[in-house]
Each structure stands twice: as structure tokens, then as C-alpha cells.
MARKOL-119027 format. One line per 5 residues: number of its first residue (from 1); their letters; for each residue x, y, z of N, C-alpha, C. Coordinates in steps of 0.1 Angstrom, whole numbers. Example, Ala and Ser with C-alpha at 12.3 -4.5 7.8 and 13.67 -1.06 7.14 Angstrom:
# MARKOL-119027
1	as	132/-57/78/123/-45/78/132/-33/78 ~ 128/-22/71/137/-11/71/129/0/79
***
This chain:
# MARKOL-119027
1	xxxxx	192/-102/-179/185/-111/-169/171/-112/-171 ~ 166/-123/-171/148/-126/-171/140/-122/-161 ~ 130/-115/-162/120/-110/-156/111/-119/-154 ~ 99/-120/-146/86/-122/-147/78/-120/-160 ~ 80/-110/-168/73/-104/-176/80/-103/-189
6	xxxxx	94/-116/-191/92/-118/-207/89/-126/-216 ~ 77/-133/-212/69/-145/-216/75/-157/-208 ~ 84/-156/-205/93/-168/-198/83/-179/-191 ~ 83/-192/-192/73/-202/-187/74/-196/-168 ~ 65/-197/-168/61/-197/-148/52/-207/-140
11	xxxxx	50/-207/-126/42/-215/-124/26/-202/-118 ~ 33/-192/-123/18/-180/-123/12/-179/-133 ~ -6/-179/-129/-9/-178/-141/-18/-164/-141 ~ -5/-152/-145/-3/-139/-143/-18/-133/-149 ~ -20/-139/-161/-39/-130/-163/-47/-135/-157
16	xxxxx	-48/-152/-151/-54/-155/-152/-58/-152/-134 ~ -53/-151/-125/-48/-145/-111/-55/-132/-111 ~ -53/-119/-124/-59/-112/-124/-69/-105/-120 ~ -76/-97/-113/-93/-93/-110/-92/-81/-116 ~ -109/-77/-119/-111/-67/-124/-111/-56/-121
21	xxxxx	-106/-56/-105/-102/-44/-97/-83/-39/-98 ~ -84/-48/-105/-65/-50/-107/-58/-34/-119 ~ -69/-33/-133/-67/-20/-139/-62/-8/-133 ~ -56/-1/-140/-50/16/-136/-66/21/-135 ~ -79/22/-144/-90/27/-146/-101/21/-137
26	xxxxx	-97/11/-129/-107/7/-114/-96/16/-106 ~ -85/12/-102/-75/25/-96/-75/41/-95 ~ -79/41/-104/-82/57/-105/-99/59/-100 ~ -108/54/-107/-117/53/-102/-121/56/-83 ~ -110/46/-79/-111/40/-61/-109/55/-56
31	xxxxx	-95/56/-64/-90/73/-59/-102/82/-59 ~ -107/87/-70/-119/93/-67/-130/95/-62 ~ -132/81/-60/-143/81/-48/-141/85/-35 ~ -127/80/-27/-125/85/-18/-121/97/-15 ~ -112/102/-23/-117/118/-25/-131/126/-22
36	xxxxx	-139/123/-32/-152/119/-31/-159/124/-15 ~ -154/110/-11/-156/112/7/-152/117/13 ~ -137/120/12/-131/124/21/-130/145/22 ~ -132/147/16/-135/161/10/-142/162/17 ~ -157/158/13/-169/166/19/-170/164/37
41	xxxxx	-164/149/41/-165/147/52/-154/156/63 ~ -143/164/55/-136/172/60/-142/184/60 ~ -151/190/48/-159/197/48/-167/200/62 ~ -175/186/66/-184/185/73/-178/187/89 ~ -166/185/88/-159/187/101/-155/202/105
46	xxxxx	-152/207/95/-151/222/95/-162/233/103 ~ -172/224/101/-188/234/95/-188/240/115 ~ -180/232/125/-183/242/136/-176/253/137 ~ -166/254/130/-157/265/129/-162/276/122 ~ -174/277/116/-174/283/108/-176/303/118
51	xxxxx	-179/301/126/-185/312/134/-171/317/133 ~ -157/314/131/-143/317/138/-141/322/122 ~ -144/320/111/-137/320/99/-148/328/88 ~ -155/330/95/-172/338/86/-176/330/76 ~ -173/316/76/-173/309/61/-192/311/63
56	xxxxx	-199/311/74/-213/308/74/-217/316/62 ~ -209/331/65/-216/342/57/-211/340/44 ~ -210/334/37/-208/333/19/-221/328/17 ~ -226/332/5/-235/326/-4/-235/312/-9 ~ -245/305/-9/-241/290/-9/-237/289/-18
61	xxxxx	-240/292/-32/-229/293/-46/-214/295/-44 ~ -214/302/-35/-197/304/-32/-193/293/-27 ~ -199/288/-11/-195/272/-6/-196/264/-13 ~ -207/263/-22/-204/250/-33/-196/248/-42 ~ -191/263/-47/-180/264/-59/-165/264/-51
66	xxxxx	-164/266/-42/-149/267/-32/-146/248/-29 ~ -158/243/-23/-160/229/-17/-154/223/-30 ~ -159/221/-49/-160/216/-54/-145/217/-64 ~ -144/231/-60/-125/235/-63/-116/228/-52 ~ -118/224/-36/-107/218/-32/-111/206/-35
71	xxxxx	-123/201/-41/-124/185/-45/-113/184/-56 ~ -114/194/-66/-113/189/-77/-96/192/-74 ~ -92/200/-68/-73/203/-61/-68/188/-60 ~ -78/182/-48/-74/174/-42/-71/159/-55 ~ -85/159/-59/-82/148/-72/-75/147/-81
76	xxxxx	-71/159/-84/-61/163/-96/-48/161/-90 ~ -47/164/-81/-35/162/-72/-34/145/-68 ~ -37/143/-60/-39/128/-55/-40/115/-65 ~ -47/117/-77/-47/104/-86/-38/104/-97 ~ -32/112/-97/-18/114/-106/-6/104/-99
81	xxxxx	-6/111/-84/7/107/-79/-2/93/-72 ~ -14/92/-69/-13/73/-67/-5/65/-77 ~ -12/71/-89/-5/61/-101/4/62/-104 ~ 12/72/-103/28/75/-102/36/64/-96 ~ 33/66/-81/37/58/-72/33/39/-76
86	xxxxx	25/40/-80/20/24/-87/29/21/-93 ~ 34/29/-109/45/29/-115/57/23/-110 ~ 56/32/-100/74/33/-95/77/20/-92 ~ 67/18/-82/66/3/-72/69/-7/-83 ~ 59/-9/-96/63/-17/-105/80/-22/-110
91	xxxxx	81/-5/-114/99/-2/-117/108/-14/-108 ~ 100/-8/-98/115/-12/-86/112/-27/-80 ~ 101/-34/-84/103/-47/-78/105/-53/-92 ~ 103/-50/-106/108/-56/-120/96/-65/-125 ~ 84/-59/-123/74/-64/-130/66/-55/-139
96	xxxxx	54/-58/-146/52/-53/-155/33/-46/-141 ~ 30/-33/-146/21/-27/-141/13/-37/-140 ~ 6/-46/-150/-8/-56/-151/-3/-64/-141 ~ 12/-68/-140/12/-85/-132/17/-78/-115 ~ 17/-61/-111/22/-63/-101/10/-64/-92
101	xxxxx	-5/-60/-94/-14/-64/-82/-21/-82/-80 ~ -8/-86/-88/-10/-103/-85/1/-109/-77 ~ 14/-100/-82/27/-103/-69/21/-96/-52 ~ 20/-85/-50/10/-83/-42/1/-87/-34 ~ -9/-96/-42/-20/-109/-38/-13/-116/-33
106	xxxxx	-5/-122/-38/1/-135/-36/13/-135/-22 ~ 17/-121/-20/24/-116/-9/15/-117/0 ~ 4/-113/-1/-7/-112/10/-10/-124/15 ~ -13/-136/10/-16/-146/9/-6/-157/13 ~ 8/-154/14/14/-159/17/19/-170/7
111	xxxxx	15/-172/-5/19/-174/-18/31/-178/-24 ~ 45/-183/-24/57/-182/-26/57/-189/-44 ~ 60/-182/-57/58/-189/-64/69/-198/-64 ~ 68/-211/-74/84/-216/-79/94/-210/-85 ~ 88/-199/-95/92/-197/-108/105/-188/-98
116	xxxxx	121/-187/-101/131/-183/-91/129/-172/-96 ~ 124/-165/-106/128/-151/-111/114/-140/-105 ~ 102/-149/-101/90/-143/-97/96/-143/-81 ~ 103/-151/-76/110/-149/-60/117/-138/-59 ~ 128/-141/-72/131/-122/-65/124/-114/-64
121	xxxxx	114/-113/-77/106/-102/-76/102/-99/-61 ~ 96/-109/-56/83/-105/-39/96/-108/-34 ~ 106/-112/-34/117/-111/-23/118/-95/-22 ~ 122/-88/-34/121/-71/-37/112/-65/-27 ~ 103/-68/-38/82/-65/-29/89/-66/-11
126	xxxxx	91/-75/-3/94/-77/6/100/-66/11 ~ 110/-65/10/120/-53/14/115/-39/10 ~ 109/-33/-2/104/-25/1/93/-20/14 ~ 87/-35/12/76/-33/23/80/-25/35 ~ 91/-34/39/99/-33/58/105/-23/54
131	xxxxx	113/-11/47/110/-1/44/103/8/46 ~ 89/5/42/79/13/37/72/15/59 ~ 76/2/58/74/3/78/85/8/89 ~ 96/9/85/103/15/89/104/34/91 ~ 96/34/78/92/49/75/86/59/80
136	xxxxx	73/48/85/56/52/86/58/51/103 ~ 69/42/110/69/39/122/67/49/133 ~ 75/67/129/71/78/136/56/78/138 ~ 44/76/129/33/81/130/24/76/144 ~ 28/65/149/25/56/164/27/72/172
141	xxxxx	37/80/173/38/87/182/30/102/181 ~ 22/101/173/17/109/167/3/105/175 ~ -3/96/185/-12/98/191/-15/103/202 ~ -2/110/214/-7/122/223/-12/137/212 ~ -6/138/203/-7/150/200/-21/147/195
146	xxxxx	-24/142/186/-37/141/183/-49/140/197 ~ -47/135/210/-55/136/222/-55/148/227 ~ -47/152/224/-44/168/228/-54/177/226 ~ -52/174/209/-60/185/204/-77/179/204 ~ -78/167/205/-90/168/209/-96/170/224
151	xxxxx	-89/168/230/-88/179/240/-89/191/244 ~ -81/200/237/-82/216/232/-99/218/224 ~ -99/209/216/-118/210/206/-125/211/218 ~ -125/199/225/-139/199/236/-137/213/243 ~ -122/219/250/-124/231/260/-129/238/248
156	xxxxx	-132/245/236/-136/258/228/-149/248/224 ~ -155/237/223/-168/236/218/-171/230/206 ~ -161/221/201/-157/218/190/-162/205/191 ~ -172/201/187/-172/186/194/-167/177/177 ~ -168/179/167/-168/176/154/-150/173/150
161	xxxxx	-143/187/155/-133/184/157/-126/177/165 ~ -131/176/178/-128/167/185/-130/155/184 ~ -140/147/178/-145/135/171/-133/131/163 ~ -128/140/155/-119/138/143/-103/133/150 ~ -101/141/163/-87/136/161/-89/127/171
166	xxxxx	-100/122/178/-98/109/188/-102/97/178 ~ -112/100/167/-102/88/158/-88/86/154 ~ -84/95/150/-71/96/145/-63/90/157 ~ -62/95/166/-55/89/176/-57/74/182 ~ -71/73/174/-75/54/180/-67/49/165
171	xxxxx	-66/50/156/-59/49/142/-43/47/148 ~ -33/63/154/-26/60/160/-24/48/163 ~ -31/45/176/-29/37/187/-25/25/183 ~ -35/23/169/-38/8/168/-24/4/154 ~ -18/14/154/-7/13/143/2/-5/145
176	xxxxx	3/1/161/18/-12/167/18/-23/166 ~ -3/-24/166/-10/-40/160/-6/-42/152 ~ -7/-32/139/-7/-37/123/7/-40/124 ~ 15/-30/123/30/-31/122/32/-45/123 ~ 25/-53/137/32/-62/142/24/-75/133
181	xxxxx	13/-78/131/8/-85/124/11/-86/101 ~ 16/-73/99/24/-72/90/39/-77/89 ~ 48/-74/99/61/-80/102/62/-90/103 ~ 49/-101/109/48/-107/112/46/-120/98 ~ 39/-114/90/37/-122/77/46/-115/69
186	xxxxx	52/-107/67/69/-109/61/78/-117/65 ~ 80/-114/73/89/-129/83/89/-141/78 ~ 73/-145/78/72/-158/73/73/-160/58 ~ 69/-151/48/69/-153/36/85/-155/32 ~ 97/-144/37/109/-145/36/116/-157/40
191	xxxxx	112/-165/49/114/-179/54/115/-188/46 ~ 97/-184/40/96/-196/27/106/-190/13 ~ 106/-180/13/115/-179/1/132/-179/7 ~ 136/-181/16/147/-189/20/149/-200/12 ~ 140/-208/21/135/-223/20/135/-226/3
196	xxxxx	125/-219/-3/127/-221/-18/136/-221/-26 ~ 146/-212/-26/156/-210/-28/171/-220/-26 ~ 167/-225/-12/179/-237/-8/173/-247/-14 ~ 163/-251/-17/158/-262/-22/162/-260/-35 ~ 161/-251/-42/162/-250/-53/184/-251/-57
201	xxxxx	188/-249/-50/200/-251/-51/203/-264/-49 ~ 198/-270/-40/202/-280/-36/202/-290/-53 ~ 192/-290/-55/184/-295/-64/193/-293/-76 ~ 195/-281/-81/209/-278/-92/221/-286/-86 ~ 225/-285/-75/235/-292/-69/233/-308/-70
206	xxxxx	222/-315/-68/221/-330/-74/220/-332/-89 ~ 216/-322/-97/215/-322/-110/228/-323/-118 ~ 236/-313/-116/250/-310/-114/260/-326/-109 ~ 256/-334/-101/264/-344/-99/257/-358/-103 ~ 250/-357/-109/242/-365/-115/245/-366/-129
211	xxxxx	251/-358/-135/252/-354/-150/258/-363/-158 ~ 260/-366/-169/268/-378/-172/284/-370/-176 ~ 294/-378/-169/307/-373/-168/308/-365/-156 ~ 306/-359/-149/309/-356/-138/308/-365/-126 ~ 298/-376/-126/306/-384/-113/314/-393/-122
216	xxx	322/-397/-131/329/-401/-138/343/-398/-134 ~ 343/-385/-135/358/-373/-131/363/-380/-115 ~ 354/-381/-108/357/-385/-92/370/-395/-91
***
């Protein structure tokens, strides 16, 4: 069966759609940075606890060599399995790594190509997605507990940790939006690729009785 990705004529114009942010090596990059941030600013969240855990009392060479080992945990761990998971995603919707953060775009965008073999692909893309939401959907209830415990922060004095999880819980909160505004542009994308699709039959179907000798047969 023909892919997206075996030169086959399209109406995508797969490099040219491209951005420079689209590479495994800007990807890995992204990962790192946020790591980057997210490390030290978990670090920084920590730093009221420290009276409960003696971390005050280490030498700062210690803090800085401990801080720069869970950086370096976390990156080594985390940018492997982003691009793992990049991979996979590629695998399983039948594109090639370069052309899948332009199926992607084009999902976002609401985009439907002609080409029937690039449809199934984001028809795939699609279904994984509602999947991928179906998954994630527990996390919504995941915002008393997080009020909780910023709740429990403020009674011991925590105000840093308590900062932390009443974001998290406004993150929570605001999940049901996204969900719903993401469902909401699946929906419609799968419509049009309905739509493309009967058109596109249809169309074989006039071609098909149009042919020479077959309305002949009648």
C-alpha cells in the first residue's frame, strides 16, 4: 500500500511546509531547555522545606553538584523518551519522522489534504489524538487534591508550595476547556475528511460510468 512518504505525487508540499523548528535537533534542544527550567524552578520550590530535610546545611558545592545530577537524571531520562515517543507517533500514523510535524500543522489548522493516502494518515493522527484524550481525561479530577494540599502548605507555612499546587489545580480546572475546544476541532476536521472521501468516491463512481464501454453494457 502507498504511503505519504514514497515519493508518490501529493498535493503537500512536505519540505516545503517544513520549519526549522520541525528537526529531531531543535526537539531535543526544546527538551532541554525546559528541563533547564523546570529543574531549578522545582528546586526553587523546595528551598522552604529545607528546615524539615537539613538540605540548608550542605555545602553549596554539594547543592550545586546534587541540583545539576537531578538536571542531568531528568534530561537523560526525558529527551530520549520524547523522541522515542516522536518515533512511535510517526510509526503508527505511516509517515516518515521529517513529514510528521507538517501532518500535525495541518491538523491544527484544520488543513484536509487531497492526496487520499495523506487522509488516512491524519484520519490515524485523529484517532490517536481522541485516544490520547480519553487517557489524560482522569487528570481534570486531579484538582481537589491538588487544593488540598495547597491548603495543608499554607496551615505548615509553605507558601512556595502552596503557590505550586494552586497552579496546578488552576491547570486542572482549566483542562474541560481544552478538552472541549480540542474535540471540538477533531470533530470538524473528521467531517471534512468524511466529506473528502465521499467526494472522492463519488467521483471514481462518475469516472467508472463514464468509461468507454461501460455505459455501452447498459
Amino acid at each position: 500500500m502507498r504511503t505519504p512518504d514514497d515519493g508518490a505525487v501529493s498535493d503537500i508540499d512536505w519540505e516545503g511546509e517544513r520549519r526549522w523548528y520541525d528537526g529531531t535537533w531543535a526537539v531535543a534542544f526544546r527538551a532541554v531547555m525546559v528541563t533547564s527550567l523546570v529543574v531549578p524552578l522545582f528546586a526553587w520550590v523546595l528551598v522552604d522545606a529545607e528546615q524539615l530535610s537539613g538540605f540548608a546545611d550542605w555545602p553549596l558545592d554539594a547543592r550545586l553538584g546534587l541540583g545539576f545530577a537531578v538536571w542531568l537524571l531528568v534530561a537523560s531520562v526525558g529527551v530520549p523518551l520524547g523522541l522515542y515517543l516522536r518515533h512511535r507517533l510517526a510509526r503508527r500514523v505511516g509517515v516518515t519522522l521529517r513529514r510528521l510535524p507538517v501532518l500535525v500543522r495541518r491538523l491544527r489548522q484544520e488543513r484536509v489534504p487531497r492526496d487520499p493516502v495523506a487522509r488516512r494518515a491524519m484520519a490515524q493522527l485523529v484517532r490517536l489524538q481522541r485516544a490520547q484524550l480519553r487517557q489524560t481525561r482522569w487528570a481534570v479530577f486531579s484538582a481537589p487534591l491538588y487544593l488540598l494540599l495547597a491548603l495543608l502548605s499554607w496551615f505548615v507555612d509553605l507558601p512556595r508550595q502552596m503557590a505550586m499546587f494552586l497552579a496546578l489545580a488552576v491547570g486542572a480546572l482549566w483542562l474541560p476547556f481544552s478538552y472541549r475546544r480540542i474535540t471540538a476541532r477533531l470533530d470538524r476536521v473528521e467531517e471534512r475528511l468524511r466529506d473528502a472521501d465521499a467526494a472522492e468516491s463519488a467521483g471514481a463512481v462518475r469516472a467508472r460510468e463514464g468509461a468507454p464501454g461501460v455505459s455501452g453494457q447498459r
